[in-house]
N, C-alpha and C positions, 0 to 999 in steps of 0.2 A: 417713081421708081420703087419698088420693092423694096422690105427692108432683109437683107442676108443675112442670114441666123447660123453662124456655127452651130450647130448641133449637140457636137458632143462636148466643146466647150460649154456651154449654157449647163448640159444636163452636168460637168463638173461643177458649174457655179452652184447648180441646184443641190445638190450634193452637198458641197460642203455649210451651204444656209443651213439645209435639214439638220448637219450632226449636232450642232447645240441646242435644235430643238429634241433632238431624240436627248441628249445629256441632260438638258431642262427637265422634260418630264417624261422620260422612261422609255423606251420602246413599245410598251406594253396600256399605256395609257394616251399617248398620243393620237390620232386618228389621222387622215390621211387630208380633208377637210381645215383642220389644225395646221395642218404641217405648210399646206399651199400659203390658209390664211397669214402665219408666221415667215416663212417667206416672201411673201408680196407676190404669189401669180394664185390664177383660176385654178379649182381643185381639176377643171379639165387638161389645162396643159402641167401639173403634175400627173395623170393618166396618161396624158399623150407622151411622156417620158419615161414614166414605172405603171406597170399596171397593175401594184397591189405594194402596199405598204410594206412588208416581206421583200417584194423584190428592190425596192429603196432602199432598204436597210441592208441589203445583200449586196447590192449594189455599192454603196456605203463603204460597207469594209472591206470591199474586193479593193477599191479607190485607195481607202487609205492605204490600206497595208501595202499598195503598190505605192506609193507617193513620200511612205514611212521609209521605204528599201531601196527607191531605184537609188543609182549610181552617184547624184547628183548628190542627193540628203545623205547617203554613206561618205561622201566628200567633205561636208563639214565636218565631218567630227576629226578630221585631218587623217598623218598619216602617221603615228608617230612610231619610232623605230624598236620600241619592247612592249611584250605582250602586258604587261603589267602598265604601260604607259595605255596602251588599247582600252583593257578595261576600265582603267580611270573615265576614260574621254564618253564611252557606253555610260557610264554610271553619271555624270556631270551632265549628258545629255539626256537621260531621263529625269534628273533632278528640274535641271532645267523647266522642261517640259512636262511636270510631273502632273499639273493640272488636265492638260489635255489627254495624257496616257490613263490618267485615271478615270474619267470622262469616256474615253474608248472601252477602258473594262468592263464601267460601269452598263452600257449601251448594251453591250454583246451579252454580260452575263445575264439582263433583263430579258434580252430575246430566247436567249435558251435556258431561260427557266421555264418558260410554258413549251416546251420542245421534250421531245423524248432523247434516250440519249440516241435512238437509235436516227431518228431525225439530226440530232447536230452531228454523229461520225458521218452521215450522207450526203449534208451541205457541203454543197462544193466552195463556196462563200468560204463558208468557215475554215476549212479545212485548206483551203490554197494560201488566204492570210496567214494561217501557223506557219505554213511550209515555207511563204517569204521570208517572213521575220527567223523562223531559223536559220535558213539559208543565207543569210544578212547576216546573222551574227556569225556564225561560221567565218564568212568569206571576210569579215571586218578583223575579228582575233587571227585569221590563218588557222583555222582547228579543221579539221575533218571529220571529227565525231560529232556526228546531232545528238548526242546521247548529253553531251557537253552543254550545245546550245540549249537545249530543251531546259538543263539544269538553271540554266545562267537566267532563260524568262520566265521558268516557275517561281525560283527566287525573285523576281521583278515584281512578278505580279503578288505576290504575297505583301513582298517589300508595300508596295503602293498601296492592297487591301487593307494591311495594319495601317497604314498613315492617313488614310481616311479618317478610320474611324479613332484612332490613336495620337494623331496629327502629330507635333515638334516632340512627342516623348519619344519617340522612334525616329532616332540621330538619322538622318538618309546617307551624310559624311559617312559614319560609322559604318554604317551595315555597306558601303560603298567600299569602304576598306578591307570589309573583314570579307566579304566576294575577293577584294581583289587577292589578297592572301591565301586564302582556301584556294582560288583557282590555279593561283601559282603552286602551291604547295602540290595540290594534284597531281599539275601537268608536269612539274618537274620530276615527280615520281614516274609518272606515263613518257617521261622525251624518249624512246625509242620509236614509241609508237606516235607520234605528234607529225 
């Protein structure tokens, strides 16, 4: 008898093998032969799945950033009843997770360093991942300004840039509290509009 191959299960499994080979060694220095080999399959049934190491890695962050926002993963971080209790639980969940968030930075901004910028506003990859994760954070605080969220992940990702290469001398507590303050102080200035 035949062996039945979920499909698009498998090409998740493959998926998420690849991303710590892309975080391993870079987007840009991996090869597509590598990536199979690291893995464990034939560099032909990685083709028979992506048919060019771009569309992997596009593929990739389409995956995560859906997997990072659906319903399910917004569910753990709970539900708790003040906007100030919210972004603690954002903040304690990227701490959390802070290897693997920084890992994803690291991936993406390898890819589109050899990209034009005009190539990465064009990527549809790219540009739908942003739109989730803001759209997530939105819908997690109750805000309605992406103007907000966009603020809350540029701070993130900086937050995580510096801790790389800065590690424990940049408190993630601290700079977790003082988000959560600024955004309060904000939005409480903004409550008509909120």
């Amino acid at each position: 008898m035949p062996k039945i191959v979920d499909r698009e299960l498998y090409r998740k499994e493959l998926l998420n093998k690849s991303f710590e080979l892309f975080a391993e060694k870079g987007y840009s220095s991996v090869t597509m032969r590598e990536i199979a080999l690291g893995i464990g399959v034939s560099t032909g049934t990685l083709y028979h799945y992506f048919s060019s190491k771009e569309s992997l890695f596009e593929q990739l962050i389409e995956y995560l950033s859906y997997e990072d926002t659906k319903e399910e993963a917004l569910a753990e971080l709970g539900n708790p009843p003040t906007l100030g209790e919210r972004i603690q639980e954002i903040m304690d969940y990227i701490g959390k997770n802070e290897d693997y968030l920084t890992k994803n930075f690291l991936i993406t901004f390898d890819f589109c360093q050899h990209k034009t910028r005009q190539e990465i506003d064009n990527n549809q990859a790219l540009q739908q991942a942003e739109k989730r994760y803001e759209e997530a954070v939105c819908c997690y605080l109750g805000i309605s300004d992406p103007a907000i969220a966009i603020f809350i992940i540029n701070y993130v990702d900086g937050l995580l840039v510096r801790r790389f290469y800065q590690g424990e001398r940049i408190s993630f507590a601290e700079q977790a509290n003082l988000l959560k303050e600024m955004m309060l102080a904000y939005l409480e200035k903004k409550q008509p509009q909120i």
